[in-house]
N, C-alpha and C positions, 0 to 999 in steps of 0.2 A: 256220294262224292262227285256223280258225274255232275250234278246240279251246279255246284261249289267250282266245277275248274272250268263250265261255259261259264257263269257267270265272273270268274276273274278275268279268263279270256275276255268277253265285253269291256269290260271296266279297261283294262289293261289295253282296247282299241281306242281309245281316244286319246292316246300318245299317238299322234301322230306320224311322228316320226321312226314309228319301231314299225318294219316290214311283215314279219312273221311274226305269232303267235300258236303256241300251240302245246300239246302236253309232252313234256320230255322221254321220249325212249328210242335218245342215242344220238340224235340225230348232228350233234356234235361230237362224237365220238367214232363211232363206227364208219363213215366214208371217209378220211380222209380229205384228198382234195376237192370228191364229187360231194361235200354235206350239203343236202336237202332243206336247206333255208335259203331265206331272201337275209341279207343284214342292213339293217342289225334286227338283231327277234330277241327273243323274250321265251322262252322254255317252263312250263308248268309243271311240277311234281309235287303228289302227295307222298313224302318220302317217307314218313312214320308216323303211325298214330298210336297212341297207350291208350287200353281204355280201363275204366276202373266203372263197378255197379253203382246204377241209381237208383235201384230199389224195382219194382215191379207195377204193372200198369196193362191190368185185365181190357182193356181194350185196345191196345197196341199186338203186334206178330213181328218177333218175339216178346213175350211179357216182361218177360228181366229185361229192364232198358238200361242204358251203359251211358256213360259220357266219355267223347274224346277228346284225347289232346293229341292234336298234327299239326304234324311241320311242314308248312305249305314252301318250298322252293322256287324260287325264279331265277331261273337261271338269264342274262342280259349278257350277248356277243354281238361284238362288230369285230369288222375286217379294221385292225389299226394301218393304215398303208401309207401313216406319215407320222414324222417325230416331234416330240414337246422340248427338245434340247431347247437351249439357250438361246442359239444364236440362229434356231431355225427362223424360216420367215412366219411373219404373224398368222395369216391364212391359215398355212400347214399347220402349227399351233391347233388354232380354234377348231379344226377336222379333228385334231389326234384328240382331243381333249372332250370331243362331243359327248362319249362315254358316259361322264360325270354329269353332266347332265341330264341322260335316261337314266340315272341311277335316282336322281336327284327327285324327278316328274316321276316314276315310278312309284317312290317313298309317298309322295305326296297324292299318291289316286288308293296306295294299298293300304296306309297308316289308318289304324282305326274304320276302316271300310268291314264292315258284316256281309258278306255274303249271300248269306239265308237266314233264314228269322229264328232260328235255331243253333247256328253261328257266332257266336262271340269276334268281337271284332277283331282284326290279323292287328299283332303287334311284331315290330322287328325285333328280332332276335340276333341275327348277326349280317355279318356282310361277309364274303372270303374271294380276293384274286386268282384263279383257278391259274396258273403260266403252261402256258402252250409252245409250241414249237414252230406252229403253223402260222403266224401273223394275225392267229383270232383272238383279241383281245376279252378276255370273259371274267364274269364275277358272277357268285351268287350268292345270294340272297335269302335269308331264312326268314320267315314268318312263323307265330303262334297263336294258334286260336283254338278252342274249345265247342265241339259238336257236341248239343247237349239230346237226351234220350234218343240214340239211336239202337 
């Protein structure tokens, strides 16, 4: 798995414009005002894998090989620190709105992207608005793919 979350990590750096990168544990949750990112970042978790047998394979350790299915998470926050009302000015707009567009370049580097050669390619599975209290604007992101004989 650690193979699997450098390599989205790289993939995942050529958005440029996302600051941090890294594997989620907490690091929006836990400090409050001091959270330990740059924004906007991108949060990585292998949140669940099922696995079910694939039979056995005398030159593998262990021989019962398995196939998984995980749910690869991305979690994407920025600091919202301006609004998309109506009558706001254009600017403020196109800052509050930028979001949607790392949501957007995100889809388009993880959609069908295979990881490892052993990887089936991440399909999305859902999106979810996380609401906050603090002005960090956050959504994530579900991915599914299939790890075959581990």
């Amino acid at each position: 798995m650690k193979e699997i979350l450098q390599t989205l990590q790289n993939r995942i750096a050529e958005i440029k414009e996302i600051r941090y990168i890294d594997e989620n544990w907490g690091q929006l949750t836990y400090y409050e005002s001091n959270m330990p990112v740059q924004f906007p970042c991108c949060l990585i978790d292998i949140g669940n894998i099922q696995y079910s047998n694939a039979g056995r394979d005398a030159k593998q350790q262990p021989q019962q090989r398995q196939i998984g299915r995980a749910e690869i998470r991305f979690t994407i926050a920025d600091l919202k620190l301006t609004n998309t009302s109506l009558r706001a000015p254009q600017g403020q707009k196109d800052n509050a709105w930028a979001i949607w567009e790392l949501l957007e370049q995100l889809h388009k580097k993880l959609h069908y992207f295979s990881p490892k050669t052993n990887v089936s390619p991440l399909i999305r599975l859902s999106t979810q608005h996380i609401m906050r209290d603090d002005g960090v604007q956050e959504y994530e992101i579900v991915y599914i793919c299939e790890v075959q004989n581990v």
